[in-house]
TIMARTI-429835 format. One record per residue: residue in one letter; chain; x, y, z of N, C-alpha, C in turn; residue number from 1. Coordinates in nm, 2 decimals, always signed. Example, Ala and Ser with C-alpha at 12.3 -4.5 7.8 and 13.67 -1.06 7.14 Angstrom:
BEGIN
mido resn: A chain: A n_X: +1.32 n_Y: -0.57 n_Z: +0.78 ca_X: +1.23 ca_Y: -0.45 ca_Z: +0.78 c_X: +1.32 c_Y: -0.33 c_Z: +0.78 resi: 1
mido resn: S chain: A n_X: +1.28 n_Y: -0.22 n_Z: +0.71 ca_X: +1.37 ca_Y: -0.11 ca_Z: +0.71 c_X: +1.29 c_Y: +0.00 c_Z: +0.79 resi: 2
This chain:
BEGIN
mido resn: X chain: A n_X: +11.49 n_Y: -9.06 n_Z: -6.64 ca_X: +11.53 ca_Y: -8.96 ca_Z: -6.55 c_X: +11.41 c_Y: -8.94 c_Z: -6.45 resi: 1
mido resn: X chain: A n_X: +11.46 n_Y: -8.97 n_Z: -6.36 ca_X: +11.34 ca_Y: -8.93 ca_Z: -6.24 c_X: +11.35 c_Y: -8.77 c_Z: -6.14 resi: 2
mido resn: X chain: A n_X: +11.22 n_Y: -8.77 n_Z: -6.17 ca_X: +11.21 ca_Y: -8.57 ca_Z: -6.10 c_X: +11.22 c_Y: -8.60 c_Z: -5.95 resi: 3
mido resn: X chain: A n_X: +11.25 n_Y: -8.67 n_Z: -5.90 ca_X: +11.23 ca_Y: -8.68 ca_Z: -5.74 c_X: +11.33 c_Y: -8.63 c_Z: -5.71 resi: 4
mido resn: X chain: A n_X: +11.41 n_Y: -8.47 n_Z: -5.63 ca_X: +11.50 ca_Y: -8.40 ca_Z: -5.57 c_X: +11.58 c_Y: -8.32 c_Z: -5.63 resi: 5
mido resn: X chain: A n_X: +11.49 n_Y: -8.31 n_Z: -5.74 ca_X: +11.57 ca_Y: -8.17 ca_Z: -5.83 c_X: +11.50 c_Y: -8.07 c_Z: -5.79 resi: 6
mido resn: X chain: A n_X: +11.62 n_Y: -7.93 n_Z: -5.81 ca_X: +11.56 ca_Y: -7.82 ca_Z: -5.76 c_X: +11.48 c_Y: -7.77 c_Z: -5.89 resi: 7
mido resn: X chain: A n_X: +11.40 n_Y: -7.60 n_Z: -5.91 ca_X: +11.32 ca_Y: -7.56 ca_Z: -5.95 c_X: +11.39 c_Y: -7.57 c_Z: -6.12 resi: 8
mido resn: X chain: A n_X: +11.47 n_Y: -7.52 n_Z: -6.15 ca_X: +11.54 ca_Y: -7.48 ca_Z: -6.27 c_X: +11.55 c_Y: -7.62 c_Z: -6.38 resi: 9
mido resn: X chain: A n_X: +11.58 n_Y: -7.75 n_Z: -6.27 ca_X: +11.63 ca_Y: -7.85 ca_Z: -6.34 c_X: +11.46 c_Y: -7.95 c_Z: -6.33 resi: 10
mido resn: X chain: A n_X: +11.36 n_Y: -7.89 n_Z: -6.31 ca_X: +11.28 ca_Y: -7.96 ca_Z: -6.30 c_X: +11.19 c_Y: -7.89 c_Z: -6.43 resi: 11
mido resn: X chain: A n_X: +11.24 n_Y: -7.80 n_Z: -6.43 ca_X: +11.13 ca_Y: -7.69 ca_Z: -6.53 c_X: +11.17 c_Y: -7.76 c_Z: -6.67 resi: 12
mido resn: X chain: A n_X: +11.33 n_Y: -7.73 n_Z: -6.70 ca_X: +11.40 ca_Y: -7.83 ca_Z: -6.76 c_X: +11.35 c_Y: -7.97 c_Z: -6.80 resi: 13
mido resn: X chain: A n_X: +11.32 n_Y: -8.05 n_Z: -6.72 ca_X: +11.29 ca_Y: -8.15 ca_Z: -6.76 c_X: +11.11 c_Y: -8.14 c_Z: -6.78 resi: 14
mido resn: X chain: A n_X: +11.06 n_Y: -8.06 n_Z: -6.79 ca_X: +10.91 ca_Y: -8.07 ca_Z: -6.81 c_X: +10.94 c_Y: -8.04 c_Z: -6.93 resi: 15
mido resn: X chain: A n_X: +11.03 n_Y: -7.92 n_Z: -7.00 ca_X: +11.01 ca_Y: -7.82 ca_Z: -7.15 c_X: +11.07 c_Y: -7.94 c_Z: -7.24 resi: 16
mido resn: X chain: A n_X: +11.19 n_Y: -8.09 n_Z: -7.12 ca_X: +11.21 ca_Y: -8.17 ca_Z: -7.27 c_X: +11.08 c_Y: -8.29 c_Z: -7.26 resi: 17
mido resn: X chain: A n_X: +11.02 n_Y: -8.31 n_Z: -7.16 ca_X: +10.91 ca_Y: -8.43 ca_Z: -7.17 c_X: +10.84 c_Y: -8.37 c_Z: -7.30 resi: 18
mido resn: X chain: A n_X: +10.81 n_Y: -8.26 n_Z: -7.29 ca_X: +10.66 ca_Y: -8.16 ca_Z: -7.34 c_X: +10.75 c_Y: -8.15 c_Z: -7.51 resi: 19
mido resn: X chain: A n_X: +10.82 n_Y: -8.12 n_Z: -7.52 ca_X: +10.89 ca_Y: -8.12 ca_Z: -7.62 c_X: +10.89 c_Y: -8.26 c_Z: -7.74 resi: 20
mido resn: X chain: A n_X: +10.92 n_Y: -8.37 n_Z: -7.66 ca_X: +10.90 ca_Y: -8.51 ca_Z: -7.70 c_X: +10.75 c_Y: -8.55 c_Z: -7.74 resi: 21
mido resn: X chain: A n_X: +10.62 n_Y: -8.47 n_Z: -7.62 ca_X: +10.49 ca_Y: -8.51 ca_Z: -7.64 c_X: +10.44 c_Y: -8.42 c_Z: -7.80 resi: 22
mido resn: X chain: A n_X: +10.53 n_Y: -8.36 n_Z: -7.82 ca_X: +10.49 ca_Y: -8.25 ca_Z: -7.90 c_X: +10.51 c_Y: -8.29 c_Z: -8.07 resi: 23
mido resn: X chain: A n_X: +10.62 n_Y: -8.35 n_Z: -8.07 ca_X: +10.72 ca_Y: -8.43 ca_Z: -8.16 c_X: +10.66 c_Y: -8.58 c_Z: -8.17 resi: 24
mido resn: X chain: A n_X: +10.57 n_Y: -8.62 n_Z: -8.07 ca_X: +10.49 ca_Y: -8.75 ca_Z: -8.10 c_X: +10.38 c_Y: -8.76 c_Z: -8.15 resi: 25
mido resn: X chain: A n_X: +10.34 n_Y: -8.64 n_Z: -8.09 ca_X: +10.18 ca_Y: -8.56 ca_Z: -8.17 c_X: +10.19 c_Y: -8.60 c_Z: -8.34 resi: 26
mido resn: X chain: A n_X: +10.31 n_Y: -8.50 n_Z: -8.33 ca_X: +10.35 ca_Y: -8.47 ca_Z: -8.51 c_X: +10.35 c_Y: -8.59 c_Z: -8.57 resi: 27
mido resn: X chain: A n_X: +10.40 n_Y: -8.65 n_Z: -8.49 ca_X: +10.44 ca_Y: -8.82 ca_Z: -8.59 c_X: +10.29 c_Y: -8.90 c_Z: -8.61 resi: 28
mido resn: X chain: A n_X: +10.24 n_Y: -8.87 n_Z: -8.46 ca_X: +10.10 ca_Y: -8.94 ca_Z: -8.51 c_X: +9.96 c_Y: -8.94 c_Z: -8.57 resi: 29
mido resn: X chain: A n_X: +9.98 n_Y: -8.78 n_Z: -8.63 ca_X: +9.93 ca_Y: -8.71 ca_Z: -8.69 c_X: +9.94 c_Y: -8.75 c_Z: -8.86 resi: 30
mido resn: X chain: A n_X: +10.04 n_Y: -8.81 n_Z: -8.85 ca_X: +10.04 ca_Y: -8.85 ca_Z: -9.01 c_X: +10.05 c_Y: -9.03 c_Z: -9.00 resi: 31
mido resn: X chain: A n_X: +10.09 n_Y: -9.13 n_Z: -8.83 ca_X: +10.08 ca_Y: -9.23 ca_Z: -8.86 c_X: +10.01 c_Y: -9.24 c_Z: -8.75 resi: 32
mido resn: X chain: A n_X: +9.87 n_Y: -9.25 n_Z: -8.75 ca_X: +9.77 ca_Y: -9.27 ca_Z: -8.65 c_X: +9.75 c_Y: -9.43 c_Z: -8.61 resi: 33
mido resn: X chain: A n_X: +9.81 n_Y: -9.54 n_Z: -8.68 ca_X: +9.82 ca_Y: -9.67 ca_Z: -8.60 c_X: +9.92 c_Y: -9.72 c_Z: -8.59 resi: 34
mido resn: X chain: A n_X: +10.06 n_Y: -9.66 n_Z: -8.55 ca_X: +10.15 ca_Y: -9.69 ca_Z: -8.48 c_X: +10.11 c_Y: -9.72 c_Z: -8.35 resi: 35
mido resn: X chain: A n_X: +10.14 n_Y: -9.85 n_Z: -8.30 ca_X: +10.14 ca_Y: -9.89 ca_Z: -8.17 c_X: +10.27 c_Y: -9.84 c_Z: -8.09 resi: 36
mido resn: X chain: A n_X: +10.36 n_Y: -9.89 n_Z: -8.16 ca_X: +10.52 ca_Y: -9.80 ca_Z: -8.05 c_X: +10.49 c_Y: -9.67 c_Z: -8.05 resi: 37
mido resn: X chain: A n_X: +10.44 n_Y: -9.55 n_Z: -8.14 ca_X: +10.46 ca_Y: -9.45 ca_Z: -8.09 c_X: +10.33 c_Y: -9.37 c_Z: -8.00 resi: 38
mido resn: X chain: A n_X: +10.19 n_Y: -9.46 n_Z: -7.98 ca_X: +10.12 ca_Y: -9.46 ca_Z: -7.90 c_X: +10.21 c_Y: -9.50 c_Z: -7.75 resi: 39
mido resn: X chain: A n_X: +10.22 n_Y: -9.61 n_Z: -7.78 ca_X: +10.29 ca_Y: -9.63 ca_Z: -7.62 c_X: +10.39 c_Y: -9.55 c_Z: -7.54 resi: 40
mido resn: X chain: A n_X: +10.44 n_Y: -9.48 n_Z: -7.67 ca_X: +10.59 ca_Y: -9.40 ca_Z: -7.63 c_X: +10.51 c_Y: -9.24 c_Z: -7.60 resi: 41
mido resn: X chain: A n_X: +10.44 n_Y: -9.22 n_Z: -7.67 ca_X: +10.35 ca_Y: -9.07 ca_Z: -7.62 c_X: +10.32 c_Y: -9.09 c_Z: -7.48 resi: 42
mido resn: X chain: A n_X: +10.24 n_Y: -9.24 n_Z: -7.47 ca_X: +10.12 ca_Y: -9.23 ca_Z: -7.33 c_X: +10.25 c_Y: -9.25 c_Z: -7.22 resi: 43
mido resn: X chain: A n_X: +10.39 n_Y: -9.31 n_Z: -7.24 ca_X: +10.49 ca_Y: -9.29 ca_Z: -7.12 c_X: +10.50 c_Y: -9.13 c_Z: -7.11 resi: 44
mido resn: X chain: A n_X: +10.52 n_Y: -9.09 n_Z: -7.22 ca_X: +10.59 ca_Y: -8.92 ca_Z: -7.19 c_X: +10.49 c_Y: -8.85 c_Z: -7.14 resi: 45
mido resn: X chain: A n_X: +10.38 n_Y: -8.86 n_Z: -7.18 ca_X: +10.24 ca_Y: -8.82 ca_Z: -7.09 c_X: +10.21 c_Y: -8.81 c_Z: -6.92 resi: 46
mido resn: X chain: A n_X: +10.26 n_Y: -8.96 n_Z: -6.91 ca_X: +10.23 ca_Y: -9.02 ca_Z: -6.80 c_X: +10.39 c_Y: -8.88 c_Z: -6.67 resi: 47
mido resn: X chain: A n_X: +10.50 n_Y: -8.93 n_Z: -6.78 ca_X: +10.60 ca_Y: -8.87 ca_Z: -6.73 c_X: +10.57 c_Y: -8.67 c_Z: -6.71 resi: 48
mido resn: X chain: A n_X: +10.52 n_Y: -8.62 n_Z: -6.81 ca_X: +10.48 ca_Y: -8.48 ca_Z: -6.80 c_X: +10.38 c_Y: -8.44 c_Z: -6.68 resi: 49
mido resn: X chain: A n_X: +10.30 n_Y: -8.55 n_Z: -6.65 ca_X: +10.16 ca_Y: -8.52 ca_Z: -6.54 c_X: +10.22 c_Y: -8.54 c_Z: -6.41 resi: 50
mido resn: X chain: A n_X: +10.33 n_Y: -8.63 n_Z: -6.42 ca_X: +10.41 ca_Y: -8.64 ca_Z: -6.27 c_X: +10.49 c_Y: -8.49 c_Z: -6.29 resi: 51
mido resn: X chain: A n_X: +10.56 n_Y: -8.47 n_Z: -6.30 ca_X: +10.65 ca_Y: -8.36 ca_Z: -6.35 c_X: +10.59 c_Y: -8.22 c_Z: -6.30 resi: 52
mido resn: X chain: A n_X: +10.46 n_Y: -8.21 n_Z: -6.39 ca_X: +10.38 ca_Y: -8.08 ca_Z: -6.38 c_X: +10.30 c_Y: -8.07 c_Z: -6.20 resi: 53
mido resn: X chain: A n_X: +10.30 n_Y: -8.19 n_Z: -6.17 ca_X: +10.28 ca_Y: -8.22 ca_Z: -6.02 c_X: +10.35 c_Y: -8.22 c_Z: -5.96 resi: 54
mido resn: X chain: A n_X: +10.45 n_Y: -8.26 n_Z: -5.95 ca_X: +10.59 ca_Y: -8.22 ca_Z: -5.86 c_X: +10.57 c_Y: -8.07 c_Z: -5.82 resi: 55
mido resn: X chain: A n_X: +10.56 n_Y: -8.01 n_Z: -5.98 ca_X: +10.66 ca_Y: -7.85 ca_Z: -5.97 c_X: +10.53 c_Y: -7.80 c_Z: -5.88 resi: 56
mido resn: X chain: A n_X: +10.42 n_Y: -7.81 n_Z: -5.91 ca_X: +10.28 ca_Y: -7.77 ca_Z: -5.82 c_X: +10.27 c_Y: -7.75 c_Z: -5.68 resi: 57
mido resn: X chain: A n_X: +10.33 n_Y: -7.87 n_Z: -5.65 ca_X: +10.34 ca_Y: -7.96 ca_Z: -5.52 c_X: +10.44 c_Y: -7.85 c_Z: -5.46 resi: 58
mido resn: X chain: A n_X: +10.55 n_Y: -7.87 n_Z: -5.51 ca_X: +10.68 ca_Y: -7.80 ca_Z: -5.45 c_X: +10.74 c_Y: -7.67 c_Z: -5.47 resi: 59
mido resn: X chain: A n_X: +10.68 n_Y: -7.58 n_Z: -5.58 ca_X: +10.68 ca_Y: -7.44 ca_Z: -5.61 c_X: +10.58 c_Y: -7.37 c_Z: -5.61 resi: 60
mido resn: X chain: A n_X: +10.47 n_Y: -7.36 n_Z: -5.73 ca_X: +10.34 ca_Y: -7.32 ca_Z: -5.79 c_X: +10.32 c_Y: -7.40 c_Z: -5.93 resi: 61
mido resn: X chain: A n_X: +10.19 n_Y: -7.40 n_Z: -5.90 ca_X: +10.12 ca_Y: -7.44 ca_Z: -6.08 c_X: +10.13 c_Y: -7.39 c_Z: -6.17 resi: 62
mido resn: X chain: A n_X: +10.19 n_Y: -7.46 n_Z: -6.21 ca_X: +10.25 ca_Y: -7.35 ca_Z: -6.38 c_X: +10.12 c_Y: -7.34 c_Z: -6.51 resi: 63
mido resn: X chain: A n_X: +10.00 n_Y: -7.49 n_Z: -6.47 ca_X: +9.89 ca_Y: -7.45 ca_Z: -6.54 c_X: +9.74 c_Y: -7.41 c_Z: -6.42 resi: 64
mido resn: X chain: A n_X: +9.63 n_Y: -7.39 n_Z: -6.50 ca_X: +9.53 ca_Y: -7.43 ca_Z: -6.42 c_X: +9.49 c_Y: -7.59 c_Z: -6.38 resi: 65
mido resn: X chain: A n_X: +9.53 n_Y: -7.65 n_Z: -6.44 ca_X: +9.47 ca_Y: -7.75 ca_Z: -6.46 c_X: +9.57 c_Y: -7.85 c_Z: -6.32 resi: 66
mido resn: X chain: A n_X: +9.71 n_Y: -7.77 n_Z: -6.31 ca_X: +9.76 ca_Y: -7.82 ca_Z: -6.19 c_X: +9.74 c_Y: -7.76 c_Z: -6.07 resi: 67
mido resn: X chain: A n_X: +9.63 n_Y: -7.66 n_Z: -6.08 ca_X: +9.63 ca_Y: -7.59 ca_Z: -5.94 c_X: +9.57 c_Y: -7.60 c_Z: -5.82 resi: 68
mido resn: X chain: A n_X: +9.62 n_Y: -7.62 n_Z: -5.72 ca_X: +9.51 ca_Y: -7.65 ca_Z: -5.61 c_X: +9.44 c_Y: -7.54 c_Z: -5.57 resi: 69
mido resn: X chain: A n_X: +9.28 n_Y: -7.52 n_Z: -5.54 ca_X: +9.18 ca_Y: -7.41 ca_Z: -5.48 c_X: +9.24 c_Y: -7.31 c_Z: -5.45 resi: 70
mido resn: X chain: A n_X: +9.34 n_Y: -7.33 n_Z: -5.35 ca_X: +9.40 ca_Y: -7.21 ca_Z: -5.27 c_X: +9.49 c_Y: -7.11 c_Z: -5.35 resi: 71
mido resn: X chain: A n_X: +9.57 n_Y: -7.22 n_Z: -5.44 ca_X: +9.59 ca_Y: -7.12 ca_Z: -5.57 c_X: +9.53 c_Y: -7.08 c_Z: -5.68 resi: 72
mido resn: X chain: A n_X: +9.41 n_Y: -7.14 n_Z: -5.76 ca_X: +9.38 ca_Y: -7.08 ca_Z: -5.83 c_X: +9.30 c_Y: -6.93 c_Z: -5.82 resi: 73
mido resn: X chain: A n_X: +9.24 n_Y: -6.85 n_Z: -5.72 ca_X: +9.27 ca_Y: -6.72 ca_Z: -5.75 c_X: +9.36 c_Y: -6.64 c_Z: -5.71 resi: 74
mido resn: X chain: A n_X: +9.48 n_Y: -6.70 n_Z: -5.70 ca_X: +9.62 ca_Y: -6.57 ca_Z: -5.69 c_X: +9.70 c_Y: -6.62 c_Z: -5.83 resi: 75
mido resn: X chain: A n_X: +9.60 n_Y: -6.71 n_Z: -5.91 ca_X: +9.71 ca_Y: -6.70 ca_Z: -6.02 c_X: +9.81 c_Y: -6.61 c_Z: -6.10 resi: 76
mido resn: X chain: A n_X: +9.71 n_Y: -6.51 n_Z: -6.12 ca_X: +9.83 ca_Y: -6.37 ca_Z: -6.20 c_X: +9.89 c_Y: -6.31 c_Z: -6.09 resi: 77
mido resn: X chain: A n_X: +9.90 n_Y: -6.35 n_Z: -5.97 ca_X: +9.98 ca_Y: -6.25 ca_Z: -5.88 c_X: +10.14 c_Y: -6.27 c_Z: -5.91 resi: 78
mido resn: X chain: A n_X: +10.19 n_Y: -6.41 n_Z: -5.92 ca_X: +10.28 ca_Y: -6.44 ca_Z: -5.92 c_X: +10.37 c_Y: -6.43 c_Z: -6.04 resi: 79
mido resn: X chain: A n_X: +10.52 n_Y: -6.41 n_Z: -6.06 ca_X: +10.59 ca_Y: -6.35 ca_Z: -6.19 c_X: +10.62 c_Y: -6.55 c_Z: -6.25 resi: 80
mido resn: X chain: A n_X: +10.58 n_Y: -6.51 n_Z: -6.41 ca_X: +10.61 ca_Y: -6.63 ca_Z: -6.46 c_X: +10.77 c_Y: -6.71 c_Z: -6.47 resi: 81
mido resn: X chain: A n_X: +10.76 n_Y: -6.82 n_Z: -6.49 ca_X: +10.90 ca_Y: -6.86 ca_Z: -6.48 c_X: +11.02 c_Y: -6.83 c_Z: -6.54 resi: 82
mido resn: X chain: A n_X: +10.99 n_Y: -6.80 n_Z: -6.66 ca_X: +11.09 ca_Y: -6.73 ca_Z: -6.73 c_X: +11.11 c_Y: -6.58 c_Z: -6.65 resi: 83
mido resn: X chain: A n_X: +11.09 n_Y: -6.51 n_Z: -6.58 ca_X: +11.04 ca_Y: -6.34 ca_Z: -6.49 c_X: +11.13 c_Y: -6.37 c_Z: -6.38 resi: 84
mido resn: X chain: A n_X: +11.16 n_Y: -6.48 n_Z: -6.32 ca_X: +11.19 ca_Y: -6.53 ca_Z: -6.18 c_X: +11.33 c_Y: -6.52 c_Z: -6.16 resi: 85
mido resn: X chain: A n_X: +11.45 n_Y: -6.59 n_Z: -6.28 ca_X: +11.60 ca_Y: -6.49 ca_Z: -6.26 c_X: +11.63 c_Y: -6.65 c_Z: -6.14 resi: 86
mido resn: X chain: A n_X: +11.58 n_Y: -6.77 n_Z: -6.19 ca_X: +11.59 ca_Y: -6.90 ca_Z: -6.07 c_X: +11.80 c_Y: -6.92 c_Z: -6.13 resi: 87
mido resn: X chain: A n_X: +11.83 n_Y: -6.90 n_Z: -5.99 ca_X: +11.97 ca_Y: -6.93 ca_Z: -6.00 c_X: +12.01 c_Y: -7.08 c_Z: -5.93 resi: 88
């Protein structure tokens, strides 16, 4: 699934299932630490969350610090979080 021209709601969407999957790979490799498929399958969904979390940056606000450009990181708390927003 590619994030390129989805609106806000269906993009957020797709970050909570990438992040969901990176989360659920952790788990797995936490108990099998030399799996090569599921190394490779994390560092895609990785790769897939950092595009994602840039998009939404790029095209709404930064949902972390770590995606924020200068100009936004000191109006961070100004803004209502995403679940606050009522995105129809």
């Amino acid at each position: 699934m590619l994030t390129q021209s989805k609106n806000q709601e269906q993009l957020l969407h797709w970050i909570d299932m990438v992040s969901l999957m990176m989360v659920d790979l952790t788990l797995y490799l936490d108990t099998h630490p030399y799996d090569a498929d599921a190394i490779d399958h994390f560092n895609h969904y990785q790769a897939l969350y950092k595009k994602a979390m840039k998009e939404y940056a790029e095209n709404f606000e930064p949902l972390t610090l770590s995606t924020s450009t200068p100009e936004h990181v000191w109006c961070w708390g100004l803004s209502r979080n995403p679940w606050e927003r009522g995105i129809s």
